[in-house]
C-alpha positions as MATLAB code, in Angstrom:
seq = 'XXXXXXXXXXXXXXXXXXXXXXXXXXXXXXXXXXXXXXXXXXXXXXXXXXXXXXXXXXXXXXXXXXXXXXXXXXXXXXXXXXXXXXX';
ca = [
      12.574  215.551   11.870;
      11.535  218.767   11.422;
       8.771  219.557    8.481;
      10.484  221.066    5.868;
      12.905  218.275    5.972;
       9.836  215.928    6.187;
       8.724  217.344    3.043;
      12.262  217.758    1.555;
      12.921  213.752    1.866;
       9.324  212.605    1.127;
      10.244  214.790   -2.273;
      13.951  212.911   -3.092;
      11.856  209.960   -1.788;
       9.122  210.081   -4.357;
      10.672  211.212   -7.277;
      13.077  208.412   -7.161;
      11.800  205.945   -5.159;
       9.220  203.042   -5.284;
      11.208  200.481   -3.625;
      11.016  200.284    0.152;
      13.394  198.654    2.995;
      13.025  197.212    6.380;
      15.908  198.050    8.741;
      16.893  194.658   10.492;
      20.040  195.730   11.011;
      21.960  199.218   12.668;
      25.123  197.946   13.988;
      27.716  201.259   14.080;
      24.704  203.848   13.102;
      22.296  203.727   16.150;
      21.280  207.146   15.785;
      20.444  206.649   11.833;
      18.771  204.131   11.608;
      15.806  202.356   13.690;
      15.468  198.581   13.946;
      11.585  197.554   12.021;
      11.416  201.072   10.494;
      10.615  201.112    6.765;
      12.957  203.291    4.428;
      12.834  204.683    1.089;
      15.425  203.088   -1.123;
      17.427  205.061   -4.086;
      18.442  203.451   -7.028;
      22.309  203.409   -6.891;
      24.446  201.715   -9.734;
      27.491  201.500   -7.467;
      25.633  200.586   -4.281;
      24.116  197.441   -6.061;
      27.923  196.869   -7.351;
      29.462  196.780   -4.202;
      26.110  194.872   -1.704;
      25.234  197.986   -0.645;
      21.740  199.798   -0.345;
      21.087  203.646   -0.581;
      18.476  204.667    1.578;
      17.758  208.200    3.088;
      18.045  207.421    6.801;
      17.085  209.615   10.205;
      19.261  212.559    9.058;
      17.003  213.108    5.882;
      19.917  212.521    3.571;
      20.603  209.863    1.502;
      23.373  207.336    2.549;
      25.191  203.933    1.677;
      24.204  201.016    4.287;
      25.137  197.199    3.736;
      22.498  195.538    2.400;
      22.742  193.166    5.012;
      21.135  195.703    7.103;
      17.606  195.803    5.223;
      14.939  193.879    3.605;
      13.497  194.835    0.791;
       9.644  194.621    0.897;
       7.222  195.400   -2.091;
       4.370  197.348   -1.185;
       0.865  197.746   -2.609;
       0.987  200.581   -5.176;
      -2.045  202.391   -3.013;
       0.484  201.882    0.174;
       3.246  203.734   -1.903;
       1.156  206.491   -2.986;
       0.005  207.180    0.404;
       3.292  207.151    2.141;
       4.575  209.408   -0.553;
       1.914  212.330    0.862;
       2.164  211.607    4.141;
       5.953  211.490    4.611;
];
C-alpha cells in the first residue's frame, strides 16, 4: 500500500471508525484480506441487517465481508489512538 493511500484509509478509518476486526476468515478474497490481520470496521446499517461487516480491506477501500469472516476485538482507547497515526 502505497502512502497516500496509507494516509487516505487511516483518514476514512479514523473519522468513522473505533471498532476493530480480526480476519479469521478469507475464503474467495485471498488477495484482500490476510488471515490474523486487524481491520478497521465502518458502521454500516445494511451490513449489520444482512450479517455482514464493512471493513476497508488490502485495496484501501471499504467493502462488505460476512461477518463470519472477523472477530470483533475492543481495543484500549490509547491502542486506537495510536493506530489511527500510524496507519
Amino acid at each position: 500500500m502505497s502512502g497516500a493511500v496509507a494516509r487516505a484509509v487511516a483518514s476514512k478509518a479514523g473519522a468513522n471508525s473505533k471498532q476493530f476486526a480480526v480476519c479469521i476468515g478469507n475464503e474467495g478474497y485471498p488477495a484482500a484480506l490476510e488471515l490474523r490481520k486487524l481491520y478497521p470496521v465502518l458502521k454500516d446499517a445494511f451490513a449489520e441487517e444482512h450479517n455482514l461487516i464493512r471493513i476497508i480491506d488490502e485495496s484501501g477501500e471499504d467493502y462488505l465481508y460476512p461477518n463470519s469472516y472477523f472477530v470483533r476485538v475492543e481495543l484500549p482507547v490509547a491502542l486506537r489512538q495510536k493506530l489511527r497515526k500510524i496507519a
